[in-house]
CHARMM-style PDB file with segment names, atoms N, HN, CA, C and O in Angstrom:
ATOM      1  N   UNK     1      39.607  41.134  47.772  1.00  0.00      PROA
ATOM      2  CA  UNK     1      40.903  40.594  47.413  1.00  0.00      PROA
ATOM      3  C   UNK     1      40.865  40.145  45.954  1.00  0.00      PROA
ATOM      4  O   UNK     1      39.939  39.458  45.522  1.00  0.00      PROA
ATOM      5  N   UNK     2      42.050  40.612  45.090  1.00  0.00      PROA
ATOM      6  HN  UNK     2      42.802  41.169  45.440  1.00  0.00      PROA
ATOM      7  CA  UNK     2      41.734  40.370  43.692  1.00  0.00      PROA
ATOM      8  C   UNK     2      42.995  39.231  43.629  1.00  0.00      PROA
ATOM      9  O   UNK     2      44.096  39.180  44.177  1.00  0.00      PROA
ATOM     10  N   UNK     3      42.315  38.400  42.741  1.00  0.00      PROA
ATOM     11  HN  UNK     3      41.420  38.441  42.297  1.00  0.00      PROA
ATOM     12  CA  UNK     3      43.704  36.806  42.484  1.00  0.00      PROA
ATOM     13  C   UNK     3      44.132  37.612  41.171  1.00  0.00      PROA
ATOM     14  O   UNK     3      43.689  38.408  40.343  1.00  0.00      PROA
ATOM     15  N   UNK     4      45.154  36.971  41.476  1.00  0.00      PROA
ATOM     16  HN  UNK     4      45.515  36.324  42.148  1.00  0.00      PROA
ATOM     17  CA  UNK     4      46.200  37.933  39.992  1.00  0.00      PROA
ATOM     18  C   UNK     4      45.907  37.018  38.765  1.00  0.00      PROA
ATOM     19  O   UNK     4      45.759  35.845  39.109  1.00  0.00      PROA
ATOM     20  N   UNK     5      45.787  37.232  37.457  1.00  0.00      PROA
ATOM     21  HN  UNK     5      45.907  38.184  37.177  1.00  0.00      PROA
ATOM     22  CA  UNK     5      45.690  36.705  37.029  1.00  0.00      PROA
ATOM     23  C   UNK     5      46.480  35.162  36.063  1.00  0.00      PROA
ATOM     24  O   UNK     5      45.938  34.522  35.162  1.00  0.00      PROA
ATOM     25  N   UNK     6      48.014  34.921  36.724  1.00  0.00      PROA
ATOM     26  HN  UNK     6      48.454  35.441  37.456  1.00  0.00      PROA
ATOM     27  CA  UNK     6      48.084  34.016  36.352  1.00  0.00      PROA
ATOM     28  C   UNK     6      48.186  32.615  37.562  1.00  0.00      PROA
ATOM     29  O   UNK     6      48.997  31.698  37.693  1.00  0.00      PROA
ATOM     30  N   UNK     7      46.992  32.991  38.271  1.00  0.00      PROA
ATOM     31  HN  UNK     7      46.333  33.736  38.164  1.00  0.00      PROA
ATOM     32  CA  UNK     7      46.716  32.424  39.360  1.00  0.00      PROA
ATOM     33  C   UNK     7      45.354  31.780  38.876  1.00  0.00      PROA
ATOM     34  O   UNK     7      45.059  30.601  39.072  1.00  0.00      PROA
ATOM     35  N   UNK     8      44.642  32.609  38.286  1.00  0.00      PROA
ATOM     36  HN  UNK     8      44.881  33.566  38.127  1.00  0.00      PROA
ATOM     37  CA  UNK     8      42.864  32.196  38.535  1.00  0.00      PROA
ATOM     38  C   UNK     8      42.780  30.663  37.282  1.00  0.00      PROA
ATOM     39  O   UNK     8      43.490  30.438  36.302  1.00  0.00      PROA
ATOM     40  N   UNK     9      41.983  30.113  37.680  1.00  0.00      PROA
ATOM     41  HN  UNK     9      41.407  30.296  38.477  1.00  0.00      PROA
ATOM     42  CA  UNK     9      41.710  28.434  36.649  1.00  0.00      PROA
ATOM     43  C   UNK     9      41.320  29.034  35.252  1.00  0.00      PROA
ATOM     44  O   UNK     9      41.742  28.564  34.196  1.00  0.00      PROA
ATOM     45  N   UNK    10      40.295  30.348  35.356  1.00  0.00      PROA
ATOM     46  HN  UNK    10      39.952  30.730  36.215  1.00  0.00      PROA
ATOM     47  CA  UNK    10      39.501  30.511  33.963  1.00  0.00      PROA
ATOM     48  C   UNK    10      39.326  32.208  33.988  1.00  0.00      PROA
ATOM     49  O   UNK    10      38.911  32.971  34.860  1.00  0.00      PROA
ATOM     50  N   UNK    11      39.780  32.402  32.773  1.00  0.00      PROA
ATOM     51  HN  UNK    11      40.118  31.782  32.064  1.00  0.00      PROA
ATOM     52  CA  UNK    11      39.911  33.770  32.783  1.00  0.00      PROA
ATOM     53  C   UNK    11      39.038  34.433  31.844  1.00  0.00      PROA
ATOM     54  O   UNK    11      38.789  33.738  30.859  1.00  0.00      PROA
ATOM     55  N   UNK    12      38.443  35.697  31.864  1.00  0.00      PROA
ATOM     56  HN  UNK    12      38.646  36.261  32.665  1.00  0.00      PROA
ATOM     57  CA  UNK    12      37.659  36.162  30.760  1.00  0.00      PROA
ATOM     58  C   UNK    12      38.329  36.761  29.603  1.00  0.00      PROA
ATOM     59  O   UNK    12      39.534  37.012  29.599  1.00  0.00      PROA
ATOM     60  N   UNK    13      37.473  37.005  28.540  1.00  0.00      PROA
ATOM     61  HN  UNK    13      36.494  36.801  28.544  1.00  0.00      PROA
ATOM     62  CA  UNK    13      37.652  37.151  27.601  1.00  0.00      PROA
ATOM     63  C   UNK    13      38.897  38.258  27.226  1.00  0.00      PROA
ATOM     64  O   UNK    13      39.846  38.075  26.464  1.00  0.00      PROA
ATOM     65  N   UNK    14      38.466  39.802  28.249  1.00  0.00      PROA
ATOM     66  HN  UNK    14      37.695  39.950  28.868  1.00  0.00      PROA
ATOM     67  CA  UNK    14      39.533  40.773  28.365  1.00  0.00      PROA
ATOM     68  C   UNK    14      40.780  40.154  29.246  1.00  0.00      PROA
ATOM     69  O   UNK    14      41.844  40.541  28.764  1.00  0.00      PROA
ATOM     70  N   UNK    15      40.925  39.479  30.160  1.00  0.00      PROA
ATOM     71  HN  UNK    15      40.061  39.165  30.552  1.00  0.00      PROA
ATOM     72  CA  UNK    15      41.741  39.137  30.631  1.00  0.00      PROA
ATOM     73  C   UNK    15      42.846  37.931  29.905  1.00  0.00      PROA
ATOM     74  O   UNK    15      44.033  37.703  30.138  1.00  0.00      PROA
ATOM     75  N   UNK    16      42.108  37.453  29.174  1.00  0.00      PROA
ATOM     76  HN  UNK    16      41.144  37.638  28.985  1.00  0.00      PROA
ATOM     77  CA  UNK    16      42.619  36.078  28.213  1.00  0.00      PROA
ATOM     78  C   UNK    16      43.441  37.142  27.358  1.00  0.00      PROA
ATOM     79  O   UNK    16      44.654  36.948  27.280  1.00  0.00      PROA
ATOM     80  N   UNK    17      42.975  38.087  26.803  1.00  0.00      PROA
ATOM     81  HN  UNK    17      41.990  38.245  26.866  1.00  0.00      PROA
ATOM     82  CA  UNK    17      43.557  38.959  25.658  1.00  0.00      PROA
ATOM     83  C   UNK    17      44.710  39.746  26.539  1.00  0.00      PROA
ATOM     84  O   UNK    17      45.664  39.558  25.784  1.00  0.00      PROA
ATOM     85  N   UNK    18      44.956  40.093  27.044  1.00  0.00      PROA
ATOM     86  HN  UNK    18      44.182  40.245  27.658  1.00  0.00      PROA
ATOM     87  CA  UNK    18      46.017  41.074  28.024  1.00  0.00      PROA
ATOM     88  C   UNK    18      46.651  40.162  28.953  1.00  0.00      PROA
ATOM     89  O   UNK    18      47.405  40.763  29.719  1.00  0.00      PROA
ATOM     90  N   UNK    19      46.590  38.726  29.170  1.00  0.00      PROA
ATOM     91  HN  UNK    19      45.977  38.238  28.548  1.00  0.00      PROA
ATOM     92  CA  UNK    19      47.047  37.691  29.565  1.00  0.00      PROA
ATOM     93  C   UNK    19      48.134  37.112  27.997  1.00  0.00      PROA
ATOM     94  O   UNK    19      49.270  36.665  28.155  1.00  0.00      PROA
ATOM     95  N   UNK    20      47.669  37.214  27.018  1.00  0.00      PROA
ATOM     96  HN  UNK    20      46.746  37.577  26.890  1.00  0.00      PROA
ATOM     97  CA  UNK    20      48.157  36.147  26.058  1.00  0.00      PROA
ATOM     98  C   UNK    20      48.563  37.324  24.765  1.00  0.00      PROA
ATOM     99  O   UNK    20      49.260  36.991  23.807  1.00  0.00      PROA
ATOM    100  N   UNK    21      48.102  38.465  24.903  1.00  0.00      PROA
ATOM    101  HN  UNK    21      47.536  38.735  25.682  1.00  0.00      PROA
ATOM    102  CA  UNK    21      48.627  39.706  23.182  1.00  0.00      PROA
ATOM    103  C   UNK    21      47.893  39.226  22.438  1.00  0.00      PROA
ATOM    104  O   UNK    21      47.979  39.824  21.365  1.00  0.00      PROA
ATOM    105  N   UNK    22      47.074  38.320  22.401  1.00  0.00      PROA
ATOM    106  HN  UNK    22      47.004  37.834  23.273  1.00  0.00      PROA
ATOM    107  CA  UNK    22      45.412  38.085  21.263  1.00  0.00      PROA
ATOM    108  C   UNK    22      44.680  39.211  21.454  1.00  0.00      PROA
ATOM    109  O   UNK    22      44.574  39.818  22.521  1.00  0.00      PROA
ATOM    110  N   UNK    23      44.079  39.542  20.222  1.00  0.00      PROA
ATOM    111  HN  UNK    23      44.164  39.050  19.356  1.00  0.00      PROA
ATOM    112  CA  UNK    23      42.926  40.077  20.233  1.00  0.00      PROA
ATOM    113  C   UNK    23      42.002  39.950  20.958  1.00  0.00      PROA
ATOM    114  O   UNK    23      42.286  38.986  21.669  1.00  0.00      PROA
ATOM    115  N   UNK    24      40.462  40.560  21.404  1.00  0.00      PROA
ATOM    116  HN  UNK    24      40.231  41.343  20.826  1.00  0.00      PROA
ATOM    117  CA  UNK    24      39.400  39.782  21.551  1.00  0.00      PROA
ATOM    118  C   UNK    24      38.710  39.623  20.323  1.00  0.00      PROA
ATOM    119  O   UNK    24      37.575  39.171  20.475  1.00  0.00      PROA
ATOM    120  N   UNK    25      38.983  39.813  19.367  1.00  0.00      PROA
ATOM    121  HN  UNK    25      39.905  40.180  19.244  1.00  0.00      PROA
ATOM    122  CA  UNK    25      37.800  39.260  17.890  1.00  0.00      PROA
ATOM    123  C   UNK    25      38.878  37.684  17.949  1.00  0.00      PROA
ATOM    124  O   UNK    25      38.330  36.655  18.345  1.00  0.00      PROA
ATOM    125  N   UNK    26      40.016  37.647  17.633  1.00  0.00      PROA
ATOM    126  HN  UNK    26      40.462  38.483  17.312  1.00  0.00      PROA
ATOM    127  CA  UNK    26      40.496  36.732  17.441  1.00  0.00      PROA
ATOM    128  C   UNK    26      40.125  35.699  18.674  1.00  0.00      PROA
ATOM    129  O   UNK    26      39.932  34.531  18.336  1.00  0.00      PROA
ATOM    130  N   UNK    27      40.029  35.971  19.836  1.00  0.00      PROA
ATOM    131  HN  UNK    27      40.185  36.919  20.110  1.00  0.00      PROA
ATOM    132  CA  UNK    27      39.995  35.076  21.183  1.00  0.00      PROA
ATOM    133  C   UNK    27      38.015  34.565  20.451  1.00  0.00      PROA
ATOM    134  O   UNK    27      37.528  33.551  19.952  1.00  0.00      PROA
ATOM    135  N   UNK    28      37.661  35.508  20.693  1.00  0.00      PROA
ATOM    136  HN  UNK    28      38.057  36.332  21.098  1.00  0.00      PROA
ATOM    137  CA  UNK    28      36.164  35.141  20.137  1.00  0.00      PROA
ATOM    138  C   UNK    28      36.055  34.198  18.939  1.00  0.00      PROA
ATOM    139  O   UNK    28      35.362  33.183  19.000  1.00  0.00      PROA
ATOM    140  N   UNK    29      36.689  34.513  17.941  1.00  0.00      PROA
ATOM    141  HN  UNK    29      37.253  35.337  17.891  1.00  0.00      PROA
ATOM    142  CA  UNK    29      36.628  33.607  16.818  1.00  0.00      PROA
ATOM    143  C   UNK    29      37.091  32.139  16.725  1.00  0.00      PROA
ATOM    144  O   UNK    29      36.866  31.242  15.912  1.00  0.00      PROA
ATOM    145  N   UNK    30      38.095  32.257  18.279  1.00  0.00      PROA
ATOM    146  HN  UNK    30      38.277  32.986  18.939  1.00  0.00      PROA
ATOM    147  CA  UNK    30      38.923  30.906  17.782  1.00  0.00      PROA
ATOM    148  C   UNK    30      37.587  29.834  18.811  1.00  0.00      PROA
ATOM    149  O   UNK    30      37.192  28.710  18.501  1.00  0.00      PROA
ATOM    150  N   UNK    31      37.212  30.558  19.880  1.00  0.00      PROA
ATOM    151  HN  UNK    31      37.533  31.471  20.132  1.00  0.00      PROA
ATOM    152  CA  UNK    31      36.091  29.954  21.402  1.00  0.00      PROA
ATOM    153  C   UNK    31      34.679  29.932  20.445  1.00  0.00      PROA
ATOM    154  O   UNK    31      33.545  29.693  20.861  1.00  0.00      PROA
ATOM    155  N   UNK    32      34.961  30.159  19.445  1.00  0.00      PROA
ATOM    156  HN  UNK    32      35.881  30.354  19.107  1.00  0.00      PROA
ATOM    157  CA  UNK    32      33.265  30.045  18.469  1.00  0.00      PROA
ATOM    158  C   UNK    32      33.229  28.363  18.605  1.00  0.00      PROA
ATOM    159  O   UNK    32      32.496  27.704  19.343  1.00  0.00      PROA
ATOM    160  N   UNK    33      34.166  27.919  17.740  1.00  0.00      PROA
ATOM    161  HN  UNK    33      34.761  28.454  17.140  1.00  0.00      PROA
ATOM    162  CA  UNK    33      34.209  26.849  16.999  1.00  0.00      PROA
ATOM    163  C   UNK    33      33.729  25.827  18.454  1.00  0.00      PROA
ATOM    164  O   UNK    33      33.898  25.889  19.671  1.00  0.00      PROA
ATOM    165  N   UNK    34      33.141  25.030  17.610  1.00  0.00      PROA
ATOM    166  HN  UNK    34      33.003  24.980  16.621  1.00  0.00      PROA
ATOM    167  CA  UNK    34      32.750  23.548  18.884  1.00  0.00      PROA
ATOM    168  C   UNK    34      33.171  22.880  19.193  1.00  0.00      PROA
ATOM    169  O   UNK    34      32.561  22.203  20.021  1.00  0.00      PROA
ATOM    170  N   UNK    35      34.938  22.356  18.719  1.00  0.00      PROA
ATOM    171  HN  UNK    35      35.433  22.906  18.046  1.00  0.00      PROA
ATOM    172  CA  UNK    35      35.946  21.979  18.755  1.00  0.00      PROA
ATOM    173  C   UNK    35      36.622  22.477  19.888  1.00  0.00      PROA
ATOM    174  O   UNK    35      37.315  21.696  20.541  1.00  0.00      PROA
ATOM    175  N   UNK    36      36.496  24.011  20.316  1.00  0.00      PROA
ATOM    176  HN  UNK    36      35.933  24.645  19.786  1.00  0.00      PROA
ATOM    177  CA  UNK    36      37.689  24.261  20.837  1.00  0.00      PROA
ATOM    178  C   UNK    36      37.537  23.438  22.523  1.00  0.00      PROA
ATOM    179  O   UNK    36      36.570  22.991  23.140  1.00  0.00      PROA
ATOM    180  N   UNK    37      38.871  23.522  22.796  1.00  0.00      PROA
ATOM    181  HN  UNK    37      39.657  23.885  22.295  1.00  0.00      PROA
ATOM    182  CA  UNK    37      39.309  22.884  24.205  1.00  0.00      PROA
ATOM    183  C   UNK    37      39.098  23.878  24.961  1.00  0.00      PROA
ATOM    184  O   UNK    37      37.940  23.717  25.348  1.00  0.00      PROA
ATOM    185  N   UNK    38      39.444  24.677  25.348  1.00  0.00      PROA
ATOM    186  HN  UNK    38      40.384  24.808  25.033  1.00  0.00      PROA
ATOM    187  CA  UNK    38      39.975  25.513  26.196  1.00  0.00      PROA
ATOM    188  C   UNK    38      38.601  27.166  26.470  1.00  0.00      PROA
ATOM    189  O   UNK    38      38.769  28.322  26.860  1.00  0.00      PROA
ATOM    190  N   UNK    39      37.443  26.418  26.033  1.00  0.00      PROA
ATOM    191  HN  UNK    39      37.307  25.480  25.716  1.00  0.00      PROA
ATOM    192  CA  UNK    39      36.390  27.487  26.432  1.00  0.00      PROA
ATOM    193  C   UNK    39      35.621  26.605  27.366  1.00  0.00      PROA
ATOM    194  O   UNK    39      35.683  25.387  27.532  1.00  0.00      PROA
ATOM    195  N   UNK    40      34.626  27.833  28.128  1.00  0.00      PROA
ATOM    196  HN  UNK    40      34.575  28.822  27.993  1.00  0.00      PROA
ATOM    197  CA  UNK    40      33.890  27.240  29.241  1.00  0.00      PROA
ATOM    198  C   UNK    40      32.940  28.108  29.533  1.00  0.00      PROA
ATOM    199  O   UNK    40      33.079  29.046  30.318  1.00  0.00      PROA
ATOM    200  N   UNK    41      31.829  27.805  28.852  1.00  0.00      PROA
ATOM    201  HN  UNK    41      31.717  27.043  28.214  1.00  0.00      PROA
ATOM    202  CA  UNK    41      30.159  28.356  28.776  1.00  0.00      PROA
ATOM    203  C   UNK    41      29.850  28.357  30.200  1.00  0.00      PROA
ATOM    204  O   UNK    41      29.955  27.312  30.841  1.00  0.00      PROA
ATOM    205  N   UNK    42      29.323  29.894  30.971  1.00  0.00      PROA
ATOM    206  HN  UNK    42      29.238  30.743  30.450  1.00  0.00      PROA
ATOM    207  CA  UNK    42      28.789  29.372  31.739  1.00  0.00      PROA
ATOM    208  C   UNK    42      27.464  30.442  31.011  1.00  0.00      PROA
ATOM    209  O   UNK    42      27.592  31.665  30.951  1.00  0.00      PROA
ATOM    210  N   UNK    43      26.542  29.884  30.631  1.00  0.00      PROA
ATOM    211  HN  UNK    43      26.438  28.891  30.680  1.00  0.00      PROA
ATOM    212  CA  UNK    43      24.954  30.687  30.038  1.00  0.00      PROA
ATOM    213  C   UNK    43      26.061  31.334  28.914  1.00  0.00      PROA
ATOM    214  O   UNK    43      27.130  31.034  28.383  1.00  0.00      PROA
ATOM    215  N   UNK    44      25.289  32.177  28.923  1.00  0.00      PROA
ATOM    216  HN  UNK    44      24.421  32.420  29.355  1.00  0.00      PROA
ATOM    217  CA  UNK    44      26.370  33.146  27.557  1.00  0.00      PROA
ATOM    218  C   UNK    44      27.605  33.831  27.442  1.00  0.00      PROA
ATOM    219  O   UNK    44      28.163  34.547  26.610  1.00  0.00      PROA
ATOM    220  N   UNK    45      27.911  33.222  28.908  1.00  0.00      PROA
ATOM    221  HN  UNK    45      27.458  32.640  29.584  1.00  0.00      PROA
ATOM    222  CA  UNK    45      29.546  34.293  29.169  1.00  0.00      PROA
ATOM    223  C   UNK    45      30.449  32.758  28.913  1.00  0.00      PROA
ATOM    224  O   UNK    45      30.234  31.564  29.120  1.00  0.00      PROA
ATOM    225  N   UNK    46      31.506  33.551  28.371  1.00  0.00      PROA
ATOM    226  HN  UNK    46      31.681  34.521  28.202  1.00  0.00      PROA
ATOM    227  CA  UNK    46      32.562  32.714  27.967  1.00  0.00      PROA
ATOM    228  C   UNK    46      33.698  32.725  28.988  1.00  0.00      PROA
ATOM    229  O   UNK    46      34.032  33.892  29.190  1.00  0.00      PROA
ATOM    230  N   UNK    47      34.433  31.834  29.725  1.00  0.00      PROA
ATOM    231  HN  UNK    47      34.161  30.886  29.560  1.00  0.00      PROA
ATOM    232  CA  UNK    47      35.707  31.946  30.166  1.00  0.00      PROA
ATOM    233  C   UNK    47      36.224  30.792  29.735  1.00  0.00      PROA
ATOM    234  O   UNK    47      35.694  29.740  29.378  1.00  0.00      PROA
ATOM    235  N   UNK    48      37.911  31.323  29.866  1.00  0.00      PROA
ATOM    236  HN  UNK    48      38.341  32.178  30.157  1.00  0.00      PROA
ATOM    237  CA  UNK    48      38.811  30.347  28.932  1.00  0.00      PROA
ATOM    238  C   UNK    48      39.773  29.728  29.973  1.00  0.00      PROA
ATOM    239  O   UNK    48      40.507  30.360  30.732  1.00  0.00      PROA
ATOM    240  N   UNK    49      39.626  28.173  29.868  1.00  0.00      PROA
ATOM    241  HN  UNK    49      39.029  27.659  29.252  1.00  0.00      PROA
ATOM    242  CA  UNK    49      40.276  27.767  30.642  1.00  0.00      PROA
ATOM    243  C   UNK    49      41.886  27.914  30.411  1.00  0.00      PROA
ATOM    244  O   UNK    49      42.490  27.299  29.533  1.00  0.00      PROA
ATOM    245  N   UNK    50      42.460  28.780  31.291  1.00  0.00      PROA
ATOM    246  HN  UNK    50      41.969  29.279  32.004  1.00  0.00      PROA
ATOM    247  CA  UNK    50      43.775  28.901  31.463  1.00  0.00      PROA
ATOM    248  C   UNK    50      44.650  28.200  30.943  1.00  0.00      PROA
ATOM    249  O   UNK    50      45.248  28.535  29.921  1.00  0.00      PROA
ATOM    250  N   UNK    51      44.897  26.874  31.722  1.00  0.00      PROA
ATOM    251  HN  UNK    51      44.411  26.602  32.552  1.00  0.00      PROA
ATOM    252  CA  UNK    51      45.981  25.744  31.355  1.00  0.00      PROA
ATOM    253  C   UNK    51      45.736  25.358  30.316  1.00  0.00      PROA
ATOM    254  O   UNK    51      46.681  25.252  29.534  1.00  0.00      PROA
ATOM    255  N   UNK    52      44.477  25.012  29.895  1.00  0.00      PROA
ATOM    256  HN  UNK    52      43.709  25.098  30.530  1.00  0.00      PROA
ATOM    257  CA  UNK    52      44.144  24.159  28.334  1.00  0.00      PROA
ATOM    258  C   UNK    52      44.820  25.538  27.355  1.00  0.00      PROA
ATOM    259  O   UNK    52      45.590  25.386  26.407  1.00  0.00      PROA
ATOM    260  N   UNK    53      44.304  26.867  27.871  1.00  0.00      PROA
ATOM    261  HN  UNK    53      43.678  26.991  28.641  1.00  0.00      PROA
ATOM    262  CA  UNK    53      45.013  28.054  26.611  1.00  0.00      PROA
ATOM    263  C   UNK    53      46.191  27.779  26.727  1.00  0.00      PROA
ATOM    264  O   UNK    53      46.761  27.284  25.754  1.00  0.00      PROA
ATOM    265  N   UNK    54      46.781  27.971  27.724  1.00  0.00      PROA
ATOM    266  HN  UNK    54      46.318  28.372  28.514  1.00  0.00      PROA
ATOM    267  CA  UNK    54      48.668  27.879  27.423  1.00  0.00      PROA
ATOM    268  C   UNK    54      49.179  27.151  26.993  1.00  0.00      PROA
ATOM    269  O   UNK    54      50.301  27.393  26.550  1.00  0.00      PROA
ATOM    270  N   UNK    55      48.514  25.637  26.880  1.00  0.00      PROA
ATOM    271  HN  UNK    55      47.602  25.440  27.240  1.00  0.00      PROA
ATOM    272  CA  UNK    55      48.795  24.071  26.510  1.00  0.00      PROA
ATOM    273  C   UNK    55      48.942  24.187  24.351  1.00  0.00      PROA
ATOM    274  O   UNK    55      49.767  23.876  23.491  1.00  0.00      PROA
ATOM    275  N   UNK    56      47.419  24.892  24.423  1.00  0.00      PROA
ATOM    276  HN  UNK    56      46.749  25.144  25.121  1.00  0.00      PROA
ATOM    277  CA  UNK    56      47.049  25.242  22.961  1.00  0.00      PROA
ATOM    278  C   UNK    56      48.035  26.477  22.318  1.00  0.00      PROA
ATOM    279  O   UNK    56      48.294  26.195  21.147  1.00  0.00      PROA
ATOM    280  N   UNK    57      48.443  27.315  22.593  1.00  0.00      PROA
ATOM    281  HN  UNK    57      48.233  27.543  23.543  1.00  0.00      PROA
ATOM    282  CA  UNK    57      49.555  28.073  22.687  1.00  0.00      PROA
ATOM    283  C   UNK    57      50.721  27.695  22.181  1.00  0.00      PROA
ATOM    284  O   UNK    57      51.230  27.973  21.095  1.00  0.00      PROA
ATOM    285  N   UNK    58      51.251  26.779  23.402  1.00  0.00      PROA
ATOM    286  HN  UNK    58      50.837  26.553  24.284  1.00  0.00      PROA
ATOM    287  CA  UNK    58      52.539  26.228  23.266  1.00  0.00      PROA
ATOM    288  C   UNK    58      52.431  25.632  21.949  1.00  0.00      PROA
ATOM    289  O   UNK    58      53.284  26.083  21.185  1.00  0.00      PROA
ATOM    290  N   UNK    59      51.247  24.296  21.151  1.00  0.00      PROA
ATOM    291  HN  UNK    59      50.554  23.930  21.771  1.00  0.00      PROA
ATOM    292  CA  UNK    59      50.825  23.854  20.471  1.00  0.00      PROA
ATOM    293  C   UNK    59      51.448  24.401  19.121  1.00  0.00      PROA
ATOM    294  O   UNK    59      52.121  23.708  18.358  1.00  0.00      PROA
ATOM    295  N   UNK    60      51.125  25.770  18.923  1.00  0.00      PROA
ATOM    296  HN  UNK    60      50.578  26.332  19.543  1.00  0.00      PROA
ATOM    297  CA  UNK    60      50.649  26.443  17.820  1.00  0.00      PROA
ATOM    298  C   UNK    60      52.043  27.104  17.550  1.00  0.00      PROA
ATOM    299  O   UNK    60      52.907  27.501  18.332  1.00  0.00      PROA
ATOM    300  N   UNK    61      51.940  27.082  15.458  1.00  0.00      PROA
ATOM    301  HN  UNK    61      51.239  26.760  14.823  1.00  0.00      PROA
ATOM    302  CA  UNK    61      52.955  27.937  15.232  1.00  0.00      PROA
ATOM    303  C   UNK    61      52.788  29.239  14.932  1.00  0.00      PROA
ATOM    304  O   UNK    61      53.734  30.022  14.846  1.00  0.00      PROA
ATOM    305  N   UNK    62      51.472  29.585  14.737  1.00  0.00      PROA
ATOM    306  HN  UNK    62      50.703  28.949  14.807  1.00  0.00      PROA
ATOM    307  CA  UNK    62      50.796  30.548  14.623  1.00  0.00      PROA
ATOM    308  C   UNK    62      48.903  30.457  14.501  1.00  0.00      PROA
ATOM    309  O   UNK    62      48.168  29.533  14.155  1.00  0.00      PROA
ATOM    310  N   UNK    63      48.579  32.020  15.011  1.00  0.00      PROA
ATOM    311  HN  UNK    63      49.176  32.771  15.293  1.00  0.00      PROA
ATOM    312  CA  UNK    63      47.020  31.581  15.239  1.00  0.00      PROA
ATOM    313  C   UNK    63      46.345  32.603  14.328  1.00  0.00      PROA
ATOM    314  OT1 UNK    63      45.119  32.612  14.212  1.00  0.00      PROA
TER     315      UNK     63
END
């Protein structure tokens, strides 16, 4: 059974990008920084927490 994706808490990197019209260099570049909110290390894979992205989103006048 697949959860759709604007269902799941944390989404990956390809899914964040085809979820939101970002890039993945840009999704990567912004989840570098140590600042950001809305990433979530698990070992070396990155997923992006959903709500905190859409929150940061709304935020922004451009990225």
């Amino acid at each position: 059974m697949e959860v759709p994706i604007w269902e799941k808490s944390n989404l990956t990197l390809e899914e964040a990008a085809a979820y939101s019209n970002i890039g993945m260099h840009k999704l990567r570049e912004l989840t570098n920084d140590e600042t950001c909110k809305f990433v979530l290390w698990v070992g070396n894979k990155r997923l992006i927490k959903r709500q905190k992205f859409d929150a940061y989103i709304d935020s922004c006048y451009s990225i």
